[in-house]
C-alpha positions in Angstrom: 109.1 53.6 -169.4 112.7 54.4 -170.1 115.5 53.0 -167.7 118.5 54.0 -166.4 121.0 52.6 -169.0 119.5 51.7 -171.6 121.2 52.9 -174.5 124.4 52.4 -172.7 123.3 48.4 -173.1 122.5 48.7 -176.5 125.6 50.4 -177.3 128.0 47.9 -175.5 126.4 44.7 -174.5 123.4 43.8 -177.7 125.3 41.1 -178.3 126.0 39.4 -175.0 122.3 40.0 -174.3 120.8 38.7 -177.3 123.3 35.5 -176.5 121.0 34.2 -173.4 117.9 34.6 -175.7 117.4 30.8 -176.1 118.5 29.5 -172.6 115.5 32.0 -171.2 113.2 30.3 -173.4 113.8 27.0 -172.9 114.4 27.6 -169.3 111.1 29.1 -168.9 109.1 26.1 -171.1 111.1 23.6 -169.0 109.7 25.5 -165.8 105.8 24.9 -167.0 106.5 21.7 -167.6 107.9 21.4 -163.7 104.7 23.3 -162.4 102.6 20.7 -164.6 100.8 23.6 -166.1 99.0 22.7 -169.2 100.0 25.6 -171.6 100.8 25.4 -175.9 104.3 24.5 -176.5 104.1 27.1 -179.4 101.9 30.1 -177.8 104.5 29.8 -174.4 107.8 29.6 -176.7 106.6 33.1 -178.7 105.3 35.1 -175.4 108.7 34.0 -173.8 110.1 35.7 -176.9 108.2 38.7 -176.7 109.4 39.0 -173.0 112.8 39.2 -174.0 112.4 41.1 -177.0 111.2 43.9 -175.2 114.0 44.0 -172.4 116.1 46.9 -174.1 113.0 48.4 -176.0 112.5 51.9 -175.5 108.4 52.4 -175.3 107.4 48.3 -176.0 104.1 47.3 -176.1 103.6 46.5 -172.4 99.8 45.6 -172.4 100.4 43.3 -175.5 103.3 41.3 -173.5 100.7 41.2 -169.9 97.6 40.1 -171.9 99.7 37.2 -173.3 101.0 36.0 -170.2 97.7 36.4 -168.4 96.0 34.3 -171.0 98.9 31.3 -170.9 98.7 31.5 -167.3 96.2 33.2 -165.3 96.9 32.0 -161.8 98.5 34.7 -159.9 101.0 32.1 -158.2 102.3 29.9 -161.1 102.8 33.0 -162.3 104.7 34.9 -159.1 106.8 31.0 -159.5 107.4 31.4 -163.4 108.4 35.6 -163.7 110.5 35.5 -160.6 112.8 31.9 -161.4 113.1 33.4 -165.2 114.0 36.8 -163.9 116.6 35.5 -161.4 118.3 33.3 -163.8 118.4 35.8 -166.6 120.0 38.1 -164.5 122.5 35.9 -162.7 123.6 34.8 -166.4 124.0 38.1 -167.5 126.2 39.0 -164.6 128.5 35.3 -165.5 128.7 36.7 -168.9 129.5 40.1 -168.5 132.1 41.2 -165.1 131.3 44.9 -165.7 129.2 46.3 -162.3 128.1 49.2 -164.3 126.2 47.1 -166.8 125.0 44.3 -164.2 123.7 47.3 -162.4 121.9 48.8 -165.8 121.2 45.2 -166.6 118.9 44.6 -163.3 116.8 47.8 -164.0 116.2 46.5 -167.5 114.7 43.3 -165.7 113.2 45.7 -162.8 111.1 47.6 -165.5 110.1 44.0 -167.1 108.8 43.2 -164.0 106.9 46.7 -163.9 105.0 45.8 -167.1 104.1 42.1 -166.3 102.2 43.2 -163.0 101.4 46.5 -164.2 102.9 48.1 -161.1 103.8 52.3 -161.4 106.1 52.3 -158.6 109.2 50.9 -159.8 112.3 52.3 -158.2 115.9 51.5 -159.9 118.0 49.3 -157.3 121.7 48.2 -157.2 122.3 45.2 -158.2 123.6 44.4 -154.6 120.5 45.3 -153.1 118.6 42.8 -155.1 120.9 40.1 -155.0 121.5 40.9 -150.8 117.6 41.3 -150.4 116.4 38.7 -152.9 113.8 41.6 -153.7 111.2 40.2 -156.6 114.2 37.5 -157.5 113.9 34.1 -155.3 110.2 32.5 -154.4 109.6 31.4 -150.9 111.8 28.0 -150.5 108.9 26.2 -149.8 107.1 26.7 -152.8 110.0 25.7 -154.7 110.7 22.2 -152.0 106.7 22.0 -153.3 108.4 21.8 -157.2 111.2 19.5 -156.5 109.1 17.4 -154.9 106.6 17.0 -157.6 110.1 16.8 -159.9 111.3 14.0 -157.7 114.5 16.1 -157.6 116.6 15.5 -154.5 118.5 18.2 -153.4 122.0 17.4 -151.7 123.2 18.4 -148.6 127.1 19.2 -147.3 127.6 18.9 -143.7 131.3 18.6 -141.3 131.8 16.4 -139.3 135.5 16.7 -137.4 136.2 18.9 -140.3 135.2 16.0 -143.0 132.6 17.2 -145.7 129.7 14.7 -145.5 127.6 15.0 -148.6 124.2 13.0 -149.2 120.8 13.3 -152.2 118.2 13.4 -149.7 114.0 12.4 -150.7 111.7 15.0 -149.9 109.0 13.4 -148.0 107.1 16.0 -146.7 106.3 20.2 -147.6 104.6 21.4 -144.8 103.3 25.2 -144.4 106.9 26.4 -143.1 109.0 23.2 -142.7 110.1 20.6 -145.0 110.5 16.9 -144.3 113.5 15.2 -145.2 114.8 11.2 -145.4 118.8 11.4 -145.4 121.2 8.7 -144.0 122.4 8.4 -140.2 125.9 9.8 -141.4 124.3 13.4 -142.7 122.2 13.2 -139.5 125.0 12.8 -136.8 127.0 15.9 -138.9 124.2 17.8 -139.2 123.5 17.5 -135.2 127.3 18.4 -135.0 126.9 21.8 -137.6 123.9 22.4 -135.4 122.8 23.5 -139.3 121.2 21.6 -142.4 123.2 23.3 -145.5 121.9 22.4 -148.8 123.9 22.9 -151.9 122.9 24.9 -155.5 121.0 23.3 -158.0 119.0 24.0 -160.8 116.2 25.3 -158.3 118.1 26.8 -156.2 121.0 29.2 -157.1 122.3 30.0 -153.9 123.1 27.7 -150.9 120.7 27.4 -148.2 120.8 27.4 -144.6 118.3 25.6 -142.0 117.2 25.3 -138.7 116.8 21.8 -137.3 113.6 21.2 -135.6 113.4 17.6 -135.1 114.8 14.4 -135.9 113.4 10.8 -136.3 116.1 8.5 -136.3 113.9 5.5 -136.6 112.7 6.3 -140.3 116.0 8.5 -140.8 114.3 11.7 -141.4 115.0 15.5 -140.8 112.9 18.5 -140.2 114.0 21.5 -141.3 112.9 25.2 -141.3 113.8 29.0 -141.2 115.3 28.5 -144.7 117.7 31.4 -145.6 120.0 32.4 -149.0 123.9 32.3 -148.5 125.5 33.7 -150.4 129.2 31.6 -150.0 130.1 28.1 -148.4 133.4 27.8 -148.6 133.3 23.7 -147.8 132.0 23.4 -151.0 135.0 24.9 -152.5 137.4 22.8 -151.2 139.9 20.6 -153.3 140.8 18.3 -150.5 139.2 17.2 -147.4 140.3 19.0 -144.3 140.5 17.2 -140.8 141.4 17.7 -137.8 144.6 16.9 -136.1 144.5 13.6 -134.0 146.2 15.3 -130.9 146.9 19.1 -129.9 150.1 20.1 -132.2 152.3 23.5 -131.5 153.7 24.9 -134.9 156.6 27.9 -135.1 155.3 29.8 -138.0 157.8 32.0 -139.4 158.2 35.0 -142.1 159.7 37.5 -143.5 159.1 40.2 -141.5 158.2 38.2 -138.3 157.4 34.7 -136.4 154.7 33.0 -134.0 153.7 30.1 -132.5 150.0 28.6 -132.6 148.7 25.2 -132.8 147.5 23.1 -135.8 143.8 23.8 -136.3 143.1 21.5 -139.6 144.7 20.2 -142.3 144.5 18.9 -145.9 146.4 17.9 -148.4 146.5 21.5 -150.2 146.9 23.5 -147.1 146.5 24.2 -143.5 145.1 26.6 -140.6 146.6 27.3 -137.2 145.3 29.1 -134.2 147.7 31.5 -132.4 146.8 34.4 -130.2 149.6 36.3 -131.6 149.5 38.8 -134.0 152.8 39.5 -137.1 153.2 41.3 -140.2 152.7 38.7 -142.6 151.2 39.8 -145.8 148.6 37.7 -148.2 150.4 35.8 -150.2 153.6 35.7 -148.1 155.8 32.1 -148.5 155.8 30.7 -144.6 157.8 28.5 -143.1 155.9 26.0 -140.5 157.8 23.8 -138.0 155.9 20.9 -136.0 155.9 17.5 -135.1 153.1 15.3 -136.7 151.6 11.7 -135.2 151.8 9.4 -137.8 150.9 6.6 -135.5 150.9 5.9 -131.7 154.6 4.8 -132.2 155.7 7.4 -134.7 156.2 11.3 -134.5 157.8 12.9 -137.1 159.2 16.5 -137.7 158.5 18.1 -140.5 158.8 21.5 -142.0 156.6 23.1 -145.0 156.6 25.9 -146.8 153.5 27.1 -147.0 151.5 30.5 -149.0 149.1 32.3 -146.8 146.2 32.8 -148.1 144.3 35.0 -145.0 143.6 35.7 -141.4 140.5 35.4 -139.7 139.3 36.4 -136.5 138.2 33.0 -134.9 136.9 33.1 -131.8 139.7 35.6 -129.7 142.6 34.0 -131.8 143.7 34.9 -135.2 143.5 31.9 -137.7 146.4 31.7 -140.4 144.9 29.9 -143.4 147.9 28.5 -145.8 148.3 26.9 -148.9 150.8 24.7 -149.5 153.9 25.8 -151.8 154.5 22.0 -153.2 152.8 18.8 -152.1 154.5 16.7 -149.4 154.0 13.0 -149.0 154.2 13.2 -145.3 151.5 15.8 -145.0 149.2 13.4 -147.9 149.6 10.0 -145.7 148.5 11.9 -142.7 145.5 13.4 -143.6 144.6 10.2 -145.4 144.5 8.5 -143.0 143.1 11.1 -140.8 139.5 11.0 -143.1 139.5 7.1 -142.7 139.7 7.8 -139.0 137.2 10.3 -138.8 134.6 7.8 -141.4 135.4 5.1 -139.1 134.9 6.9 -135.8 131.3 8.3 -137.5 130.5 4.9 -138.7 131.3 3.6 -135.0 128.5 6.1 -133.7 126.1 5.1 -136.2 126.0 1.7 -134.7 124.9 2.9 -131.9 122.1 3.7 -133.4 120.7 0.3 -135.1 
């Protein structure tokens, strides 16, 4: 029952290993306790151990560690629910702890072979880690068994939509877990963005370690409720990760853009306070991390138009839809650029809030 990469783990990562011992324990009692399942505090805490004990063992005692786990929990699914969360998350904490590929990869057929013995299975093959992560493999449960948890849990999960650019966030009730669709009570505002993302995108938790994606099926906007289905893994949302909020210019704006090495002219796609994007259907020379200089002429107000001129980082260029977008980061912060897109979100909130009353 030897791995690939064993005693390379042994050798050089014991230590980090041995380090996630407790959080796998007590993640895995605190995951009975969501399942309701009626199991000794003690008996559950020592097989957990064993489990984990026998991760870098060379020849461990496999039908000791099955028999246990059988006899805490002998329904097949609590027990599908309860091997593949712990095995996800022990893996994904290995891989925050340790930024070596090599031993991720050696790391996951460690777990692979763990999952040999607990179902007994003879026909383990040794995966990439990016196959198993990319695939999900024996790592995530059906999202609808684990809706079925964090409903039971009364945990809501939270979902991030745009609307006009804006990120509209809101902890939604789980009402209803059909067979393959869930049942959701959010607010009008997450409604009206998710119609416009054409998407429901729900954000990580301690369910769920990846973002999920949705596909609408129906809406009732008398109770305020959502139907979603065709639940799939992302694996990055990058509206998540922004610092700022990012809107949309209030009128069509042309920007010079100009470089080093070359210059263009596009128009003003969004904006934030940390950064813009702008569309061009011209193509330069610029380089990642090249210092810009943008020229353009902002609306502050029907009555005002100002000039201004940034210097600006760019970060990368996208194909977007036949034009190339420039996304930039801004070199210093500019008060012009900060009252704008201020008042550019209130705009936008008050716009959405405008088309929620038509609604009530």
């Amino acid at each position: 029952m030897e791995f690939k990469g064993r005693q390379e783990l042994v050798e050089n990562c014991e230590d980090c290993i041995l380090g996630l011992r407790a959080k796998f324990i007590d993640e895995g009692i605190k995951f009975c306790r969501q399942l309701t399942l009626v199991v000794p505090h003690e008996q559950m805490k020592i097989c957990l151990e064993s489990i984990f004990d026998a991760l870098l063992i060379q020849k461990p005692n496999a039908t000791q560690i099955r028999d246990d786990l059988n006899s805490l929990i002998p329904k097949l699914n609590a027990k599908d629910e309860l091997v593949n969360f712990l095995l996800l998350n022990l893996t994904l904490n290995f891989s925050h702890t340790c930024d070596d590929a090599v031993y991720v990869g050696y790391f996951v057929n460690a777990v692979s072979r763990m999952k040999e013995i607990l179902y007994n299975t003879q026909d383990h093959q040794e995966a990439t880690v990016k196959t198993m992560i990319d695939t999900g493999s024996f790592f995530y449960e059906d999202p609808i068994n684990t809706f079925t948890r964090m409903k039971n849990a009364k945990v809501r999960p939270e979902f991030l939509n745009l609307y006009d650019g804006l990120n509209i966030k809101y902890e939604a009730e789980i009402l209803e877990v059909k067979e393959d669709s869930v049942v959701f009570r959010v607010d009008m505002m997450q409604i009206l963005a998710m119609k416009q993302d054409g998407k429901g995108f729900i954000l990580p938790n301690s369910f769920f370690s990846k973002q999920l994606r949705a596909d609408i099926i129906d809406y009732n906007i008398a109770d305020k409720s959502v139907t979603l289905s065709n639940f799939s893994r992302t694996a990055t949302m990058h509206a998540n990760k922004r610092k700022f909020q990012r809107v949309l210019p209030n009128r069509f704006t042309k920007i010079s853009l100009k470089g080093e090495q070359g210059e263009l002219v596009g128009s003003l796609y969004d904006i934030s306070e940390g950064g813009m994007s702008i569309l061009s259907s011209q193509a330069t020379n610029f380089k990642d991390g090249e210092e810009l200089e943008a020229n353009f002429d902002i609306m502050l107000s029907p009555n005002e138009v100002k000039n201004v001129s940034l210097k600006l980082k760019l970060v990368t260029e996208l194909a977007y839809k036949g034009y190339i977008r420039y996304c930039m980061q801004l070199v210093d912060d500019d008060k012009t650029i900060k009252d704008f897109t201020q008042k550019r979100v209130k705009e936008t909130l008050d716009e959405l809030r405008s088309r929620i009353n038509l609604y009530e």
